[in-house]
C-alpha positions in Angstrom: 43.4 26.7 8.9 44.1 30.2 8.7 41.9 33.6 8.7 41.6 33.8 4.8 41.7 30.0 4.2 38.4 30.3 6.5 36.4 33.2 5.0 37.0 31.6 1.5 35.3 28.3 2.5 32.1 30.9 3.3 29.6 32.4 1.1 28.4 35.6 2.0 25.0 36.4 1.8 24.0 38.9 -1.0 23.0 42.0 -0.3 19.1 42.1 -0.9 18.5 38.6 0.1 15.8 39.1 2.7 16.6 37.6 5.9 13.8 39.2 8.6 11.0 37.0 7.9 8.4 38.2 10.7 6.0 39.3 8.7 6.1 38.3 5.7 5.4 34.6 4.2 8.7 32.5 4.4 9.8 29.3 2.6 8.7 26.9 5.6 5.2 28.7 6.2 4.9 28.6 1.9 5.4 24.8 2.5 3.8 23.9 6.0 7.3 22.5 7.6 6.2 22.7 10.6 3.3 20.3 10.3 5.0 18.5 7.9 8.2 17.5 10.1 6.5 17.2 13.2 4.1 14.6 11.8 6.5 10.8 12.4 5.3 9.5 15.5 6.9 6.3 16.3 4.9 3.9 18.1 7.5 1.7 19.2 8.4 1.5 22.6 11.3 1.6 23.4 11.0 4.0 20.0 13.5 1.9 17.6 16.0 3.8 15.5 14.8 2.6 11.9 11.0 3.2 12.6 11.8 6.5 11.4 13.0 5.1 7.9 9.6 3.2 7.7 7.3 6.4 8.1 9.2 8.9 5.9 9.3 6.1 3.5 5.6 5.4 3.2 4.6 9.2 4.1 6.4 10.7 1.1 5.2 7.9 -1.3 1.8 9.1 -0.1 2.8 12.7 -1.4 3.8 11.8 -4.8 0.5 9.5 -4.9 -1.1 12.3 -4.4 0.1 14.0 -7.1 0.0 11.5 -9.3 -3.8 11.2 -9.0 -3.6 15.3 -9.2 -2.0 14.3 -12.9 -4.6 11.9 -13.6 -7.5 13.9 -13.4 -6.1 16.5 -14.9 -5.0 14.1 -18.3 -8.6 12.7 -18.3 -10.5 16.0 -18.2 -7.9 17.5 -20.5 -8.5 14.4 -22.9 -12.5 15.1 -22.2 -11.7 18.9 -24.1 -9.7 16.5 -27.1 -6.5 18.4 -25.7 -4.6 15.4 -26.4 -1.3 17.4 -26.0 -1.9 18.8 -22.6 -2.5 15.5 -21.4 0.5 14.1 -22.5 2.5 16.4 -20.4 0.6 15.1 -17.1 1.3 11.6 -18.4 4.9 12.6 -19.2 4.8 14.0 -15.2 3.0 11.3 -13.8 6.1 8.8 -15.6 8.6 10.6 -13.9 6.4 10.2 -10.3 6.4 6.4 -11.0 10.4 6.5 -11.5 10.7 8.1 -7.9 8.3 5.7 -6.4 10.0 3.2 -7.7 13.4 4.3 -7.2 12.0 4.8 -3.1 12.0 1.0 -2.8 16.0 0.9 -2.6 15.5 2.9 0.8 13.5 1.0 2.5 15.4 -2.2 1.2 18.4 -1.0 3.6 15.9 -2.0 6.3 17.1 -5.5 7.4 14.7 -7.9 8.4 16.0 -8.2 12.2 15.8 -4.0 12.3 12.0 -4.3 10.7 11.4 -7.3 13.2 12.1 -4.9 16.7 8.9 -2.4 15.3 6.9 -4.4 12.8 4.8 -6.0 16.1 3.9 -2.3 17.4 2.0 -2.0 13.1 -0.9 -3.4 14.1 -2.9 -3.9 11.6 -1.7 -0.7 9.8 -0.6 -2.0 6.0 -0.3 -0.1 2.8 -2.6 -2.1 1.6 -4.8 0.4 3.6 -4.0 3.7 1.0 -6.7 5.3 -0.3 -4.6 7.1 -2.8 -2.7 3.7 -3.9 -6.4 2.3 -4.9 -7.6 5.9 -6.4 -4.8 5.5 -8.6 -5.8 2.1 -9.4 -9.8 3.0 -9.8 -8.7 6.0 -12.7 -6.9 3.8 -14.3 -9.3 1.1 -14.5 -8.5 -1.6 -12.0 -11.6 -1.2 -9.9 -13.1 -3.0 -7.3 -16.3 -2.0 -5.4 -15.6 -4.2 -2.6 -11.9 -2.2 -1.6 -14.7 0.8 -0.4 -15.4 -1.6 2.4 -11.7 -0.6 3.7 -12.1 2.8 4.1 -15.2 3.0 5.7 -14.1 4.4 8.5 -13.0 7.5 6.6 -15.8 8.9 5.4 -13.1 11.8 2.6 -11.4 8.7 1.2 -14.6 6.6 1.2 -16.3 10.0 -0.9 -13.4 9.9 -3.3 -13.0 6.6 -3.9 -16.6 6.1 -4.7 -16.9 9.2 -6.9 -14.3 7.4 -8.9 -15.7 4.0 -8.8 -18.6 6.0 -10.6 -16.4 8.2 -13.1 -15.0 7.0 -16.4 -11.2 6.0 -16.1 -8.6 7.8 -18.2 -8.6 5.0 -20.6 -12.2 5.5 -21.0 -11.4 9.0 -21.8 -9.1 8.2 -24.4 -11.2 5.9 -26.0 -13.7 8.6 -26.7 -11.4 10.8 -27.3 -10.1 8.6 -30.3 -14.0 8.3 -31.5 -14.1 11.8 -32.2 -11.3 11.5 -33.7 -13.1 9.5 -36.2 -12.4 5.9 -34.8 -14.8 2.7 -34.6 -15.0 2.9 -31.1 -17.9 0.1 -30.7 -20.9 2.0 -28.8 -20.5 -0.6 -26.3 -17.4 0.0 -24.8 -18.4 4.1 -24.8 -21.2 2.9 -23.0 -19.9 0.7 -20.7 -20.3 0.5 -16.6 -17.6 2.4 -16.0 -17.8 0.9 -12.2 -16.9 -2.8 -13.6 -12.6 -3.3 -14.2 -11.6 -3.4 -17.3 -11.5 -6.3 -19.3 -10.0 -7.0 -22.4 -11.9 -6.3 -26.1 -11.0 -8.0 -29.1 -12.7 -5.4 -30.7 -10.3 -2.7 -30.5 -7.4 -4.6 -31.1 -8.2 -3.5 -35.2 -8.4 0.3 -34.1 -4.9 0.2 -32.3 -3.6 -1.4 -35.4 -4.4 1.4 -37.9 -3.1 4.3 -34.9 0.1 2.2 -34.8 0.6 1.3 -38.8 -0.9 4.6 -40.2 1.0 7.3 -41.3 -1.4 9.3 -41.5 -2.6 8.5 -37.4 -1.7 11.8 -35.6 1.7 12.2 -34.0 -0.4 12.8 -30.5 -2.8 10.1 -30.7 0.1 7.6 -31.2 2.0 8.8 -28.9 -0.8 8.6 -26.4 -0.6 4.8 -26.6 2.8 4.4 -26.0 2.9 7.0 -23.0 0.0 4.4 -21.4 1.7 1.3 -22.4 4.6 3.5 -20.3 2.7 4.2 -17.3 1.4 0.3 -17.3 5.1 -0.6 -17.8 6.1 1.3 -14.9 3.2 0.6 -12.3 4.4 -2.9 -13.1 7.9 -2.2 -12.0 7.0 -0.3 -9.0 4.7 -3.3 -8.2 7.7 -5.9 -8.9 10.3 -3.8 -6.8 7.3 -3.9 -3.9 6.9 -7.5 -4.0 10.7 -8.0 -3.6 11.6 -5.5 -0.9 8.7 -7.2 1.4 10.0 -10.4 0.4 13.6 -9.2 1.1 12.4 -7.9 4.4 9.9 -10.5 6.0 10.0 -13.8 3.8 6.5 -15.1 3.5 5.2 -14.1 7.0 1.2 -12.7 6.3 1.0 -8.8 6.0 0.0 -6.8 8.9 -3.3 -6.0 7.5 -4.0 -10.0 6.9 -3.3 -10.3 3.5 -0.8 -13.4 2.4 1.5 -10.8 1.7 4.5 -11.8 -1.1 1.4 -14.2 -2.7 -0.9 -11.6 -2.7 1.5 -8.8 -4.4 2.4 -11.5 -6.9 -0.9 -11.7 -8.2 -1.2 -8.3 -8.6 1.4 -8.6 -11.4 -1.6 -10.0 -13.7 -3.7 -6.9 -13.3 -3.4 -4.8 -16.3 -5.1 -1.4 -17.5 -4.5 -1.5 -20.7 -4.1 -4.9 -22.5 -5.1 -3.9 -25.8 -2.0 -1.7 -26.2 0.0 -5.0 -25.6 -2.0 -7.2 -27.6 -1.8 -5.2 -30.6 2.0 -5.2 -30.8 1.5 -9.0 -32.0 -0.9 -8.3 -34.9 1.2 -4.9 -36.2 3.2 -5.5 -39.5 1.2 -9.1 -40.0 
């Protein structure tokens, strides 16, 4: 390659891009790359290749849980001040999180199950079952369960949170009162609720859903509120699916490492729902 061929396969830098960053804030101090990179520590021994593979995966699903529950919050309190369109653009965020979660999957799915076989032992009793963010995310959106606190014991900031939002109305709570200012039968008894029990289904709104959805005169928002749930339901469920089949892909039927039955017990979590009303209704509209 000659001289010219060789400077045209290079960009120069601009003049006026800054370049002396010694004392001033630089993109890996804005970000905290040098925590953030140092922090896979393989534990096998010898350390196996793919181990690494298994702690990005898990670590960066933990960041986009994170700001998922961020989005969450922010939906119900915004739904709390009847800013129904503000929340729709966390939901529309937190729909876009789910796709990358899900999409995540096909990584690890390149792990084979001899590769995960050489590290899996050195786990210990280590499982995702064991995220606190996964189960916030669950408690907002109404699959809660007292007894998961138990888990997290030992962590007295994710035993905090979790039980602040065992205590706090989920986001579908919110929208429910949300619609009863909007003039909705909202029965007094689903406002009033124990917000710390799951969610179970009630016949009672099934009527309410079905004058949003066949109205014309329903608001454009409120509508599309219950189809950006029914979305974030729909897509929990796929990320849930995809789960179940990479672990099945990857270790059969063996137990979990943190004793659960493993591909049985993510099966079952296909039956959980948040929002079953929203799918009920669809066989009552236009009858």
């Amino acid at each position: 390659m000659s001289t010219e061929q060789s400077a045209a396969n290079q960009r120069d830098i601009e003049e006026g891009v800054r370049t002396d960053f010694r004392n001033t804030m630089s993109y890996g101090s804005y970000l905290d790359l040098e925590r953030i990179l140092s922090a896979q520590h393989p534990v096998s021994n010898p350390e196996h290749h793919d181990e690494m593979l298994f702690i990005i995966q898990h670590q960066t699903s933990e960041l986009w849980l994170k700001l998922m529950l961020h989005e969450l919050v922010e939906a119900r309190r915004l739904l709390d001040a009847d800013d129904i369109g503000k929340a729709l653009k966390c939901l529309a965020r937190v729909k876009h999180i789910q796709k990358t979660l899900t999409e995540q999957w096909s990584v690890l799915a390149t792990l084979t199950p001899r590769e995960y076989a050489q590290f899996r032992g050195f786990l210990g009793s280590a499982s995702g079952f064991q995220s606190f963010q996964y189960r916030a995310v669950e408690f907002i959106l109404g699959n809660k369960h007292a007894g998961m606190l138990k888990v997290h014991q030992a962590d007295p900031k994710a035993h905090e949170l979790l039980e602040n939002l065992l205590h706090e109305p989920t986001l579908y709570d919110a929208f429910l009162a949300a619609l009863a200012r909007n003039g909705y039968d909202i029965p007094a008894e689903i406002l009033n609720r124990d917000v710390t029990k799951p969610w179970s289904f009630q016949e009672s709104l099934i009527p309410v859903f079905k004058k949003i959805y066949e109205s014309e005169d329903t608001l454009w928002s409120l509508y599309q509120a219950c189809e950006d749930l029914v979305d974030v339901e729909d897509n929990f469920q796929a990320w849930r699916f995809r789960h179940l089949r990479v672990v099945q892909r990857t270790i059969g039927f063996k137990r979990g490492t943190g004793g659960s039955s493993g591909v049985d017990f993510l099966k079952r979590a296909l039956d959980l729902t948040f929002f079953p009303e929203l799918f009920a209704v669809r066989t009552e509209i236009g009858s």
